[in-house]
C-alpha positions in Angstrom: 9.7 1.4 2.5 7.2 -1.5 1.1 8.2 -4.6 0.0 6.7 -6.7 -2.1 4.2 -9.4 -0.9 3.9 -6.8 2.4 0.0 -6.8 4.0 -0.3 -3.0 4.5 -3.9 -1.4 5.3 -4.4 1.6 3.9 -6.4 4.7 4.7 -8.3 7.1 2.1 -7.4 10.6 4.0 -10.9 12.4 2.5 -13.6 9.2 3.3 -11.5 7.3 6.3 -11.8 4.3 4.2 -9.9 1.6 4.9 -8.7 -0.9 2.3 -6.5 -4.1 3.3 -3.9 -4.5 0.3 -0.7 -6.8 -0.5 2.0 -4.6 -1.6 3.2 -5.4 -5.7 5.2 -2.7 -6.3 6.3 0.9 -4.4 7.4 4.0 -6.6 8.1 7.0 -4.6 6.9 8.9 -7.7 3.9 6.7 -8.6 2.9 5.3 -5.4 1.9 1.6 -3.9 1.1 -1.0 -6.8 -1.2 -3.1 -4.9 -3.6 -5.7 -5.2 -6.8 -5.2 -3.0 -9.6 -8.2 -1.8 -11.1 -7.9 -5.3 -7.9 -9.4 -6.7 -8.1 -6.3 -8.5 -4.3 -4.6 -9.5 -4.6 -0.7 -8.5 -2.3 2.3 -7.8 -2.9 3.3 -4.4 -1.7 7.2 -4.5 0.4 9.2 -1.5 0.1 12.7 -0.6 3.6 13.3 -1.4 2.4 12.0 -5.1 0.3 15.5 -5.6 3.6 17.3 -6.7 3.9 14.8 -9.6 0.3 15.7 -11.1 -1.3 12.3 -10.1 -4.8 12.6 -9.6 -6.6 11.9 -5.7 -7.9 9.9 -4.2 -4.6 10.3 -1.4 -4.0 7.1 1.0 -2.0 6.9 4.1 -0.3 3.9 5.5 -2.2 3.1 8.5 -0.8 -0.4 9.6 1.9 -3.1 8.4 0.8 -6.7 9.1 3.9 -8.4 10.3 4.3 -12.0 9.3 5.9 -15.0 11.6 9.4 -15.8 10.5 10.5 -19.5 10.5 12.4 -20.8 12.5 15.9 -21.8 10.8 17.3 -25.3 11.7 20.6 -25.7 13.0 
C-alpha cells in the first residue's frame, strides 16, 4: 500500500491536521512508520488499527506525492 521513501500527507481525522510525511515502514497491524518535517521517526496510526488496542490519535491518507520517473536510455 506504502512504500518506503513514498511522500504521503496525512490527515488527523479528530483536529483535520495535516502532516507531510516520508513513508519508513507500513504494518497493517501497526500502521505508517514515518518520518515527519521534524526529522522526527513516529507511528502514524489508521482507523483500522483500533481493533489491535493501539491508542488514537487516527490518520487518514489524504494524498500521495508522485515522483518523476527517469527516463531510461536506450
Amino acid at each position: 500500500m506504502y512504500r518506503r521513501g513514498q511522500e504521503i500527507v496525512l490527515q488527523d481525522i479528530e483536529s483535520l491536521e495535516k502532516v507531510p510525511v516520508t513513508v519508513v515502514m507500513y504494518d497493517t497491524m501497526q500502521g505508517i512508520l514515518a518520518i515527519n518535517k521534524e526529522d522526527d521517526w513516529v507511528w502514524y496510526r489508521e482507523e483500522s488499527n483500533a481493533e489491535h488496542g493501539w491508542p488514537s490519535p487516527y490518520y487518514k491518507c489524504i494524498k500521495k506525492v508522485v515522483k518523476k520517473r527517469k527516463k531510461k536510455r536506450k
